[in-house]
Backbone as ProteinMPNN parsed JSONL, in Angstrom:
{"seq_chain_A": "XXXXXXXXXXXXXXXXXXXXXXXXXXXXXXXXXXXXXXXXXXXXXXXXXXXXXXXXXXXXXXXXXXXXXXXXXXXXXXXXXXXXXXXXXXXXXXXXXXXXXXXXXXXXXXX", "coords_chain_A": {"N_chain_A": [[0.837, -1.18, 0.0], [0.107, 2.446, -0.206], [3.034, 4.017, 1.38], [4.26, 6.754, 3.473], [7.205, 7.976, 4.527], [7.898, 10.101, 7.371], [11.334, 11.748, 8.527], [13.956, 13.471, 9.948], [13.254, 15.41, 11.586], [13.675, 17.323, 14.986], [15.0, 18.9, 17.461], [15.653, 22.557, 17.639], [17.684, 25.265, 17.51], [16.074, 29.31, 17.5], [16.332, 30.637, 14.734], [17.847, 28.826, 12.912], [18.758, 25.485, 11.077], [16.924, 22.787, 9.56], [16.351, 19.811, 7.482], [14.082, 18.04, 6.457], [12.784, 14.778, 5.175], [10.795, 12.826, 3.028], [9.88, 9.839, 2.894], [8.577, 7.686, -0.058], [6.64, 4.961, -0.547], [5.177, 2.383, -2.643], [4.353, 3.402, -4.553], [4.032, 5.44, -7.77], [5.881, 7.241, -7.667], [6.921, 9.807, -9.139], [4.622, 10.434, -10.345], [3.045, 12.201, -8.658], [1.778, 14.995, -7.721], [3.334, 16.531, -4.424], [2.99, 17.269, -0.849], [3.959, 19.218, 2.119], [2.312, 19.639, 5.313], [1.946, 21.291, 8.056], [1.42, 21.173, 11.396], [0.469, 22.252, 14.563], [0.173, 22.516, 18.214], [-2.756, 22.561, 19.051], [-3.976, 23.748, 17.496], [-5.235, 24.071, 13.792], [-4.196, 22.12, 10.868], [-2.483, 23.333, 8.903], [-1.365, 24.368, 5.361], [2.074, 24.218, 3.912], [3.91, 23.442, 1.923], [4.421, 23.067, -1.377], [4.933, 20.692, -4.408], [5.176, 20.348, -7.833], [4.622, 17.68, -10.525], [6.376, 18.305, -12.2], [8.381, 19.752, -10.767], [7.265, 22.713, -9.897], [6.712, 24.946, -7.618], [5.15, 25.916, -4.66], [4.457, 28.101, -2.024], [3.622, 28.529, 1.302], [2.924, 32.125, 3.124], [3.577, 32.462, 5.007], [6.447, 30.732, 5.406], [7.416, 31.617, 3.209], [10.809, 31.851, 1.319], [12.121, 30.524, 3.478], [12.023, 28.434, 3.468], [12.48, 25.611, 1.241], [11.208, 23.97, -0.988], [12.002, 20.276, -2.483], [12.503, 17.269, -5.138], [13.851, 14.101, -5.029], [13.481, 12.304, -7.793], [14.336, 9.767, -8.676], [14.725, 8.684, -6.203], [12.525, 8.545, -5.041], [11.763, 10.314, -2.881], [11.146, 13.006, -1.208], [11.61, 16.441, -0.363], [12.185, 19.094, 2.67], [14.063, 21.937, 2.765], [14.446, 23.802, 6.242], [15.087, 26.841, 6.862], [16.518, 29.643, 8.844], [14.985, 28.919, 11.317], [11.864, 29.82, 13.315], [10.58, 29.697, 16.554], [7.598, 29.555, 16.289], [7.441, 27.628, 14.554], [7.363, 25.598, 15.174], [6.158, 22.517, 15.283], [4.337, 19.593, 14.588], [5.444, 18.249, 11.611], [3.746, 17.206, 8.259], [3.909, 15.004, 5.334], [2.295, 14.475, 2.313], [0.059, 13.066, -0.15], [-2.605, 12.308, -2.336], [-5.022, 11.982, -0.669], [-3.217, 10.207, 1.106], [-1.224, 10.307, 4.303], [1.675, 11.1, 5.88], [3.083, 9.842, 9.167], [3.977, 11.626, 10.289], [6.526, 14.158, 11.629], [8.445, 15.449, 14.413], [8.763, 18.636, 14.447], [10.684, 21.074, 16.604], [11.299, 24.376, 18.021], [13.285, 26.087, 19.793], [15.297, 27.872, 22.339]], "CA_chain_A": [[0.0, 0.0, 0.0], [1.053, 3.79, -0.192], [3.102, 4.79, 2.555], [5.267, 8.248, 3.59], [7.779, 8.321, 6.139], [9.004, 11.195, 7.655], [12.584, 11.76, 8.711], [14.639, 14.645, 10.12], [12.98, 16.884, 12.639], [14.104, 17.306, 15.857], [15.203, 20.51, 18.546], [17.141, 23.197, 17.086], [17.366, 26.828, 18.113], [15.953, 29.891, 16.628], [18.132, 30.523, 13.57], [18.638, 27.454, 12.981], [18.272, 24.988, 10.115], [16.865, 21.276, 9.295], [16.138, 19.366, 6.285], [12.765, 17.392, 6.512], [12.431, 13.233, 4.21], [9.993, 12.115, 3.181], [9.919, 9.063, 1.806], [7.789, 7.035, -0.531], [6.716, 3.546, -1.431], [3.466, 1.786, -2.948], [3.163, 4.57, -5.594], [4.789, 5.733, -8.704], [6.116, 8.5, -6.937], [7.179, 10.557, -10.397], [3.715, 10.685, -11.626], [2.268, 12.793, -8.238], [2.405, 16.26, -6.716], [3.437, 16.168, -3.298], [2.591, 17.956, -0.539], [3.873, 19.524, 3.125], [1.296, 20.354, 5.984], [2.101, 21.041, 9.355], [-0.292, 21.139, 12.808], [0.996, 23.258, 15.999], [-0.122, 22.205, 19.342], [-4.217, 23.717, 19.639], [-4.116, 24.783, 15.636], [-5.595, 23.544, 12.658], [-3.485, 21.936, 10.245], [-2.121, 24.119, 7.792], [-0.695, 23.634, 4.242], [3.137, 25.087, 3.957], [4.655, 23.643, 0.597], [3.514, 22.098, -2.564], [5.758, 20.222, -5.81], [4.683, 19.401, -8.915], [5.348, 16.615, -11.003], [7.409, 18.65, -13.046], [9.132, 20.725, -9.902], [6.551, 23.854, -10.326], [6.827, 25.558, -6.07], [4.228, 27.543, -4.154], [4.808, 27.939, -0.755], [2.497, 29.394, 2.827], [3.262, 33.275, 2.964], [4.309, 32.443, 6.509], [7.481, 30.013, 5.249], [8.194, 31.673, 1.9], [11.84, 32.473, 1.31], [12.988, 30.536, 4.361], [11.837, 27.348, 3.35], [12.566, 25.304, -0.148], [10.948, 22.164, -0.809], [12.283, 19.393, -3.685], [12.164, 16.079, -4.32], [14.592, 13.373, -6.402], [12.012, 11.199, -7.826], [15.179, 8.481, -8.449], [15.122, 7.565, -4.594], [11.257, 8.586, -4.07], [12.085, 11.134, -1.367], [10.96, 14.748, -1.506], [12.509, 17.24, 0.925], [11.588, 20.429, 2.9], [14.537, 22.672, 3.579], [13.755, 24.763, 6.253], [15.909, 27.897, 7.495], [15.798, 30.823, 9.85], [13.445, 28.384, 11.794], [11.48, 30.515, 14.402], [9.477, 29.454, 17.58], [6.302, 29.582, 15.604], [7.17, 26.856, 13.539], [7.365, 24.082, 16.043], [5.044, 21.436, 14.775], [4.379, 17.709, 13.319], [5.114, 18.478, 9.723], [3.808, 15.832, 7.56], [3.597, 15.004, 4.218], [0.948, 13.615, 1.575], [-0.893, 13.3, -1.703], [-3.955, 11.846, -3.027], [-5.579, 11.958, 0.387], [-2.356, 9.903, 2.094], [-0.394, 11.396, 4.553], [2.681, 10.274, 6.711], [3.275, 10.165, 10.27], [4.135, 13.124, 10.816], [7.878, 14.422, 12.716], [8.412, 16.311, 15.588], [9.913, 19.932, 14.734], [10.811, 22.211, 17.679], [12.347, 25.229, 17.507], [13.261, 27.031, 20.845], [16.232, 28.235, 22.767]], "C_chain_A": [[0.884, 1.247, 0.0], [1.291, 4.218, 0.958], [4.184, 5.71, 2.668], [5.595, 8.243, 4.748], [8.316, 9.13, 6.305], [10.368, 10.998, 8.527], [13.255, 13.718, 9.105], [14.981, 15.961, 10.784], [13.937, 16.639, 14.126], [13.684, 19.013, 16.702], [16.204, 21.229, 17.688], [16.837, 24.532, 17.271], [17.114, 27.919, 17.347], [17.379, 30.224, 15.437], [17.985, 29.604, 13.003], [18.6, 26.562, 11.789], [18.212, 23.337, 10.421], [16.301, 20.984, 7.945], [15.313, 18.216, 6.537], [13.104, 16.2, 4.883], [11.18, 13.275, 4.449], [9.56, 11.257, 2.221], [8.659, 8.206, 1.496], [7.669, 5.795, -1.028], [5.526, 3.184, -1.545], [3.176, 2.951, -4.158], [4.332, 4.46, -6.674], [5.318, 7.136, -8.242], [6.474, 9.827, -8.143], [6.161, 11.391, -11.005], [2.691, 11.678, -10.377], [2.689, 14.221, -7.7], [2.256, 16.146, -5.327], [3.371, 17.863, -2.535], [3.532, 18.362, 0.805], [3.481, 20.591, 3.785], [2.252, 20.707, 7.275], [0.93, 21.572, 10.839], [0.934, 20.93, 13.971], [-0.142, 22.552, 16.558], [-1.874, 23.231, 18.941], [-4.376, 24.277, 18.161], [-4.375, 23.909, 14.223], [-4.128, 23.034, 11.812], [-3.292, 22.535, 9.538], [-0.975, 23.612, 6.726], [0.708, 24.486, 4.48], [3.333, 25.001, 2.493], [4.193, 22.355, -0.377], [5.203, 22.237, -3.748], [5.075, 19.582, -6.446], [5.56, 18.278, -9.711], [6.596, 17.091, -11.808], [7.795, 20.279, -12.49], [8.344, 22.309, -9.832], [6.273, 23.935, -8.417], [5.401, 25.724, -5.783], [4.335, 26.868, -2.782], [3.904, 28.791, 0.021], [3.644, 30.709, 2.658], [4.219, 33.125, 4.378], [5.908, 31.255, 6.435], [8.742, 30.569, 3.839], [9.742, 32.376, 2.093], [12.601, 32.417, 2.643], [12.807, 29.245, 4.266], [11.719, 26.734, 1.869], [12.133, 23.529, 0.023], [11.579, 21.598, -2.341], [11.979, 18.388, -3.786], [13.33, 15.463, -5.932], [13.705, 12.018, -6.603], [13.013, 9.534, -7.974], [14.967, 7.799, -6.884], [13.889, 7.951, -4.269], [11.229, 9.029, -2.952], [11.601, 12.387, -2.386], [11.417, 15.171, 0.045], [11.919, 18.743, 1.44], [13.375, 21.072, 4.005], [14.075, 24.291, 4.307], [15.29, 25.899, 7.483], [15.424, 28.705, 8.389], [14.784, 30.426, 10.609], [13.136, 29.766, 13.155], [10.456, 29.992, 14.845], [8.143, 28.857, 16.814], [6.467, 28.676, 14.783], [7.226, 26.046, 13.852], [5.978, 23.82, 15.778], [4.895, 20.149, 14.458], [4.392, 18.468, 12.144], [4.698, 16.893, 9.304], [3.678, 16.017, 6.227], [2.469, 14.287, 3.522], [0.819, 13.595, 0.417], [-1.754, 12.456, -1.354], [-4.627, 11.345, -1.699], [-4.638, 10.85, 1.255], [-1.705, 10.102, 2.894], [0.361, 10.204, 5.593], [2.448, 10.442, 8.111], [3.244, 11.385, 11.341], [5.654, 12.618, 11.597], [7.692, 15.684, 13.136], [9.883, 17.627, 14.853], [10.391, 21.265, 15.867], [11.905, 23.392, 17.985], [12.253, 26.54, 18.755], [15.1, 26.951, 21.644], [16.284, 27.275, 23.91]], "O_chain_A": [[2.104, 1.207, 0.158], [0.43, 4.71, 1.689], [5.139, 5.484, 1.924], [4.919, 8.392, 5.766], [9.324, 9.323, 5.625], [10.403, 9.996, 9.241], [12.959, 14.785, 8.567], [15.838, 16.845, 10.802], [14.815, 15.778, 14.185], [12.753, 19.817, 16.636], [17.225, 20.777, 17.17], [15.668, 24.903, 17.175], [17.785, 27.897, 16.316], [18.603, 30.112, 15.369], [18.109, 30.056, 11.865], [18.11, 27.379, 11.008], [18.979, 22.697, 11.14], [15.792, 21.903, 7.303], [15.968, 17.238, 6.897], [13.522, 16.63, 3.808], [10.536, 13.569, 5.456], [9.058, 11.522, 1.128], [7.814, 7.955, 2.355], [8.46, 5.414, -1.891], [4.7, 3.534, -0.702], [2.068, 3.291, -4.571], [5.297, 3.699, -6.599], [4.833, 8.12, -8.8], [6.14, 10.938, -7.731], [6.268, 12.391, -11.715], [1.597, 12.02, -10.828], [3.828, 14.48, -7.31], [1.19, 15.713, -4.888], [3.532, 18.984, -3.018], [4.382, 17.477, 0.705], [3.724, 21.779, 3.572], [3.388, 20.233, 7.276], [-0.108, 22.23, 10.906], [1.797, 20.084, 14.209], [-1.105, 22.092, 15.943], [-1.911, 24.421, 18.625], [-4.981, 25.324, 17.931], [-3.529, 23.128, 13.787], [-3.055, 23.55, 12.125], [-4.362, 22.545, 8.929], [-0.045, 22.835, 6.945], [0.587, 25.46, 5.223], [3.103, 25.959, 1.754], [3.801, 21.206, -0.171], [6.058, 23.109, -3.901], [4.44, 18.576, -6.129], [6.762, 18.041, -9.596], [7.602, 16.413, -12.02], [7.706, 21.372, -13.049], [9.189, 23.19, -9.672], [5.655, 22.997, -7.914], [4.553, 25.662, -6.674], [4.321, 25.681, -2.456], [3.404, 29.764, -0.542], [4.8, 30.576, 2.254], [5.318, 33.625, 4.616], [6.417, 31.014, 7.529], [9.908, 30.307, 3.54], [9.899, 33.306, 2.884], [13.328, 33.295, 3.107], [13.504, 28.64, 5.081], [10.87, 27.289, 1.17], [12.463, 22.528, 0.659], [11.639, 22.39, -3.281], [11.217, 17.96, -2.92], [13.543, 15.908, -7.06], [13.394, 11.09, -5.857], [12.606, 8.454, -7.547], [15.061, 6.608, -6.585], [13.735, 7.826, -3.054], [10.775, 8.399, -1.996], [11.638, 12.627, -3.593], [11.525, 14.559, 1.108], [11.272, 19.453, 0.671], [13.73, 20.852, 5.163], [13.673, 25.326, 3.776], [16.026, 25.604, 8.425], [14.258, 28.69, 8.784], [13.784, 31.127, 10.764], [14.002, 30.431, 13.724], [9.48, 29.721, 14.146], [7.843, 27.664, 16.88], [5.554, 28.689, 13.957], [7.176, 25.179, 12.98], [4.978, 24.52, 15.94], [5.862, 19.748, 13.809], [3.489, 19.209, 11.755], [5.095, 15.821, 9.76], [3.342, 17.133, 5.831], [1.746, 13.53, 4.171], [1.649, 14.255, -0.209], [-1.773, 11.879, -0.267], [-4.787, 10.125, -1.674], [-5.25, 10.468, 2.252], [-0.699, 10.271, 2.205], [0.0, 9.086, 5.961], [1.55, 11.241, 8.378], [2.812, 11.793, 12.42], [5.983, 11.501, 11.996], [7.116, 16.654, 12.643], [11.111, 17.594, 14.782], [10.266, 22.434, 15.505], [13.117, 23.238, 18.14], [11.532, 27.538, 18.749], [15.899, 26.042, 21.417], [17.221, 27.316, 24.707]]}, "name": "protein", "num_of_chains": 1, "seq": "XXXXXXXXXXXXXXXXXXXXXXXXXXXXXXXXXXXXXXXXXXXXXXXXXXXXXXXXXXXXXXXXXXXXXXXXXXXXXXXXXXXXXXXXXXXXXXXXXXXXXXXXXXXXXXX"}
């Protein structure tokens, strides 16, 4: 079946940077656009960053230009680098498509 594992979060202090996996198996991973959400403690889930099949961006106003998502469809991973993390962005990120979504990982971002 289709499943997405995340990889990569952790603690890291304002400033700071991590690089978010998330990997895929059960699909043709090439042929979908992929997605990452994330969901704060008490807060709706919200979308951050979207890839198309053929690498086309758009990113949450609240991440743009501190966060770059990709993906190498050879190893069925897509990626979310994210920079300048601040407080406010501690969350489960997870990823998804076609109504699947992963686990979710723990990002926390405090002094």
């Amino acid at each position: 079946q289709v499943q997405f594992v995340e990889s990569g979060g952790g603690l890291v202090q304002p400033g700071g940077s991590l690089r978010l996996s998330c990997e895929a198996s059960g699909i043709i991973f090439s042929a979908y656009h992929m997605y990452w959400f994330r969901q704060a403690p008490g807060k709706q889930r919200e979308f951050i960053a979207s890839i198309t099949k053929v690498d086309t961006t758009n990113y949450a106003v609240s991440v743009k230009g501190r966060f770059t998502i990709s993906r190498d469809n050879a190893k069925n991973t897509m990626y979310l680098q994210m920079d300048r993390l601040k407080p406010e962005d501690t969350a489960v990120y997870l990823c998804m498509t076609n109504n699947v979504w992963g686990q979710g990982i723990q990002v926390t971002v405090s002094s």
